[in-house]
C-alpha positions as CSV (number, residue, x, y, z in Angstrom):
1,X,7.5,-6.7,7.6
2,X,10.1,-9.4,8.2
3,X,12.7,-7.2,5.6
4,X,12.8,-4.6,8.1
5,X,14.7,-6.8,11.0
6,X,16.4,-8.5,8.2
7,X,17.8,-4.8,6.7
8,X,18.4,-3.7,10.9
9,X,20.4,-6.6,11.4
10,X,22.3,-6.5,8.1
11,X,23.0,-2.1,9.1
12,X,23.7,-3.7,12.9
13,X,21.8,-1.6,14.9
14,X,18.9,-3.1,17.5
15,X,15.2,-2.7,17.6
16,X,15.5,0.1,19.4
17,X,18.2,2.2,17.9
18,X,16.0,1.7,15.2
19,X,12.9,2.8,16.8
20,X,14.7,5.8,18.4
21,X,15.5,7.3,14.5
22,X,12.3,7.0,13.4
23,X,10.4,8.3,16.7
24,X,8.7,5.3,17.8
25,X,9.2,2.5,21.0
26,X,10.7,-0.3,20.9
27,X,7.4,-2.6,21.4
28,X,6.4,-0.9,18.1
29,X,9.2,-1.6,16.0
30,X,8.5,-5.2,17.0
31,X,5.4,-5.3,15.9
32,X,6.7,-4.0,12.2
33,X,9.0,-6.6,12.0
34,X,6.1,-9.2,12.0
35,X,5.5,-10.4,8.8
36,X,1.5,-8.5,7.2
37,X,2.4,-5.9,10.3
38,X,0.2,-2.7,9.9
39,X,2.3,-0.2,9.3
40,X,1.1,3.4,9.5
41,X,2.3,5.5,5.8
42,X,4.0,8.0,7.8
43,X,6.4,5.6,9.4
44,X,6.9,3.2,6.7
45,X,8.0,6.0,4.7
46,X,10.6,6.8,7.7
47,X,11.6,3.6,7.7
48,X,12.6,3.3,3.8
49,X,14.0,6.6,3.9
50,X,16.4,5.4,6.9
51,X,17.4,2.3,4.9
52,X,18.2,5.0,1.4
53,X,15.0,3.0,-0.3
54,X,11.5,3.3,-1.5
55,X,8.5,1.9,-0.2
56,X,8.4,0.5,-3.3
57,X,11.6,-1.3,-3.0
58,X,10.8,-2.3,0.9
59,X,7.3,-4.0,-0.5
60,X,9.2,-5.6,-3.4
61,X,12.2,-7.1,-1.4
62,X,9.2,-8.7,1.7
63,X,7.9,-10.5,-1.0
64,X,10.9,-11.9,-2.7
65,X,12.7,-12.4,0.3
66,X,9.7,-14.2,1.7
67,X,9.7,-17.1,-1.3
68,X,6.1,-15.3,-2.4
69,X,5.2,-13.9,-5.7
70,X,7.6,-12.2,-7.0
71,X,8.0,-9.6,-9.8
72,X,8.5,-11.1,-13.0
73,X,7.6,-8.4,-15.5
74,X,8.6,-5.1,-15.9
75,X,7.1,-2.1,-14.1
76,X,4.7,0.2,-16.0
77,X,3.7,3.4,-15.5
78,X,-0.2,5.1,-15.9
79,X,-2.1,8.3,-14.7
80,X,0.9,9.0,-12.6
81,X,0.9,5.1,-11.1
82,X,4.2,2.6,-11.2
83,X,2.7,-0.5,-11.3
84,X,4.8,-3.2,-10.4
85,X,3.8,-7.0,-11.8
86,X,3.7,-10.0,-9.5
87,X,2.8,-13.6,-9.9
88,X,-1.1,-14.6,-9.4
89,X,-2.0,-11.6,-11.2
90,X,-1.3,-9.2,-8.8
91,X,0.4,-5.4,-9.0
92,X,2.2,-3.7,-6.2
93,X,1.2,-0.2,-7.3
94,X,3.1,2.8,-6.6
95,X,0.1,6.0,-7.2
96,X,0.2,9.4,-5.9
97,X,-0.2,10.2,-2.0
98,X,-2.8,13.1,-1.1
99,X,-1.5,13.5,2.7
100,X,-4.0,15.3,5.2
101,X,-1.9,18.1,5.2
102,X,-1.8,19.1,1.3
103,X,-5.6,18.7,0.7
104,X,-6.1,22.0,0.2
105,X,-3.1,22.4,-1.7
106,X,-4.4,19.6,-4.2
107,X,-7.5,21.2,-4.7
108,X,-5.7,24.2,-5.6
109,X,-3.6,22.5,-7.9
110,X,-6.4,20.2,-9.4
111,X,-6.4,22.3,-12.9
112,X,-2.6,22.3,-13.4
113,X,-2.8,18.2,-12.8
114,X,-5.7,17.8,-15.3
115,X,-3.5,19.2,-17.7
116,X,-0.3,17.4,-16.9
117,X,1.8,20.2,-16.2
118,X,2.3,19.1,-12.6
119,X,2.4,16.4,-10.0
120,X,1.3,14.9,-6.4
121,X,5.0,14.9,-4.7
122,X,4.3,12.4,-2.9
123,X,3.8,8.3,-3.6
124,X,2.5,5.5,-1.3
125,X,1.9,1.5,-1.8
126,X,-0.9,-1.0,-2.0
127,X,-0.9,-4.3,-3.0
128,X,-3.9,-5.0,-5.9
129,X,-5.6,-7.5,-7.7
130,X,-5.7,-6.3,-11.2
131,X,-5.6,-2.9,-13.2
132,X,-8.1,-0.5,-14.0
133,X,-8.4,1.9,-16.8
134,X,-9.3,5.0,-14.9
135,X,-6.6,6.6,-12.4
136,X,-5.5,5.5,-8.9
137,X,-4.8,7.8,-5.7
138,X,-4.1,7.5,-2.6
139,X,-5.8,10.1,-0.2
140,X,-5.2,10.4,3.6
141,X,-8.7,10.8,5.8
142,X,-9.0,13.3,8.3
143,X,-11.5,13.4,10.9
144,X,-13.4,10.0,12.4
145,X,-16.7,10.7,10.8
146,X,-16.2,7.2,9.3
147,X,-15.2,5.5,12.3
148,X,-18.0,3.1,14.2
149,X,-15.5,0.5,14.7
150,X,-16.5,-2.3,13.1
151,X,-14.4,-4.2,9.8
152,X,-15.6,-1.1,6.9
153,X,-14.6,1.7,9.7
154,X,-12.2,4.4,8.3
155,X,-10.7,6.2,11.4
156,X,-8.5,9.5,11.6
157,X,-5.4,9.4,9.5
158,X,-6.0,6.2,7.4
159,X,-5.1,5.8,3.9
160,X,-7.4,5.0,1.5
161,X,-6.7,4.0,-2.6
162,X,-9.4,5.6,-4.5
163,X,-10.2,4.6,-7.8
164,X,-11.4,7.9,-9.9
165,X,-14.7,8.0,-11.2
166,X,-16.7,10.4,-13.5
167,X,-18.9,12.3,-10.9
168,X,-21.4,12.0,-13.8
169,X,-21.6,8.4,-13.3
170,X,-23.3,9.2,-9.7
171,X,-26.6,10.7,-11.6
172,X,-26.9,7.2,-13.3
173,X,-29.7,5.0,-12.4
174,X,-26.8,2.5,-11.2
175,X,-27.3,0.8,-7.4
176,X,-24.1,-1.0,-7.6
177,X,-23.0,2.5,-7.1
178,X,-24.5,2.8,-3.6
179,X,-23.7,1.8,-0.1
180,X,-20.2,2.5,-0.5
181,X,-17.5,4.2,0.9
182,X,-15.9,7.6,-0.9
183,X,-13.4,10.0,-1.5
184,X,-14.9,13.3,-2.5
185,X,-12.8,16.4,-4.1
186,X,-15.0,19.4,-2.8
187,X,-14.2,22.8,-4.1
188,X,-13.7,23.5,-0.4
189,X,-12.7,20.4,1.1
190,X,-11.5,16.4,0.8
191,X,-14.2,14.1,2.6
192,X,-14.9,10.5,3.1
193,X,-18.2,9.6,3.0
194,X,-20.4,6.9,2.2
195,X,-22.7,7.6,-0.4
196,X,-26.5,5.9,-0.3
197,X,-28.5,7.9,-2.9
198,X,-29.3,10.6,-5.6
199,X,-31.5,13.2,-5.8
200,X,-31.9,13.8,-9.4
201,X,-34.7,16.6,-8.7
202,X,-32.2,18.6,-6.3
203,X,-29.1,17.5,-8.3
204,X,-27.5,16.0,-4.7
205,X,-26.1,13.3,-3.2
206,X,-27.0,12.3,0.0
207,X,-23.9,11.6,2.2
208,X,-23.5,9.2,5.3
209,X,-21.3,9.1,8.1
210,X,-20.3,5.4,9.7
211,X,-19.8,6.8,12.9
212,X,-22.7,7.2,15.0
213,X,-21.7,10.4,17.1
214,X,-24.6,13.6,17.3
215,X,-21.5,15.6,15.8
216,X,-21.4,13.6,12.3
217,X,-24.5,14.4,10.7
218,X,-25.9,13.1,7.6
219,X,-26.2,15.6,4.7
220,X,-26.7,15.8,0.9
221,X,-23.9,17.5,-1.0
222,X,-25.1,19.6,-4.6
223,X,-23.1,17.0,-6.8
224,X,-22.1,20.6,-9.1
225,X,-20.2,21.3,-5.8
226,X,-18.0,17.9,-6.3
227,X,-14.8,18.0,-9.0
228,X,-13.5,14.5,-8.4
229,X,-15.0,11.1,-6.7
230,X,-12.7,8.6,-6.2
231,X,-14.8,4.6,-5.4
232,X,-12.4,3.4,-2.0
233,X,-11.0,-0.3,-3.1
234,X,-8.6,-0.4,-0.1
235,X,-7.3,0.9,2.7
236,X,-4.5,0.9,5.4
237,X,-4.9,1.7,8.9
């Protein structure tokens, strides 16, 4: 992100002052300062907390500064997501961050959110192409079941924005639904799957791994044992 050297230069400290206070080298802090640089949550988060902003704000001020689109309406808030207006139809969309290490913590806390008397404390950014009517969130994979390496791979510790779905809509006689990759709410655990069928006589769903590793195993999951499926429309590395 070309706003980051342009906010380190304006503070006056180097590349790797800066790379010291948020615990990285100096040849990585280069590489943030490129303009469409992939930059890990985590650090981006460090980076806009250094600079007393929000990702938000860091994502807003690349584009303007950069002469792209620009926001030009007010932002908007639904299901918990700040949606920001850009030019060419576009949203920078602020939703609710499931980090790795509050999974279980959000599946305790599913039935307080479903009723609105609580909230994800955390938010991360992505960059869409128009707004749905069911809720956005942004979950953190852990494990590399999903990882084979090739351009759909989902390795350890990406971030993912999930589109909610009603798990109902899985029983449906709907193949657009297949073939895809997943974020499952488990009463037991958060996975990310790809899903490639339904078993309507055994009521599961049958669950595939990317990564082609004897220790990732293909298996079907009782869909009663699922409380929230969320259809992956982008990710961040």
């Amino acid at each position: 992100m070309v706003i980051i050297k342009q906010l380190r230069r304006k503070k006056k400290i180097s590349q790797t002052q800066l790379g010291d206070e948020i615990g990285v080298s100096l040849r990585t802090i280069q590489l943030y300062e490129r303009k469409d640089a992939n930059i890990p949550i985590k650090n981006l988060t460090k980076i806009a907390q250094y600079f007393e902003m929000t990702i938000a704000e860091l994502h807003l001020r690349e584009i303007n500064d950069l002469g792209e689109p620009y926001v030009k309406d007010k932002p908007f808030t639904k299901h918990g997501s700040v949606f920001y207006p850009l030019e060419h139809g576009k949203y920078l969309v602020m939703a609710p961050l499931v980090l790795m290490e509050w999974h279980k913590k959000y599946i305790e806390a599913l039935d307080t959110l479903d009723k609105g008397e609580g909230k994800v404390p955390f938010q991360s950014a992505f960059i869409i192409d128009s707004v749905a009517k069911e809720p956005y969130y942004i979950f953190e994979v852990s494990g590399n079941s999903m990882n084979d390496s090739s351009i759909h791979a989902i390795p350890n510790k990406s971030f993912v924005l999930g589109l909610a779905l009603k798990k109902e809509d899985l029983a449906k006689k709907d193949e657009s639904l297949w073939n895809k990759s997943y974020i499952l709410v488990c009463k037991d655990r958060i996975i990310c799957k790809q899903l490639t069928r339904y078993d309507s006589k055994r009521g599961t769903v049958q669950c595939h791994n990317l990564n082609t590793s004897p220790e990732y195993q293909d298996f079907e999951l009782p869909l009663d044992d699922v409380l929230q499926v969320f259809k992956i429309v982008k990710k961040q590395l």
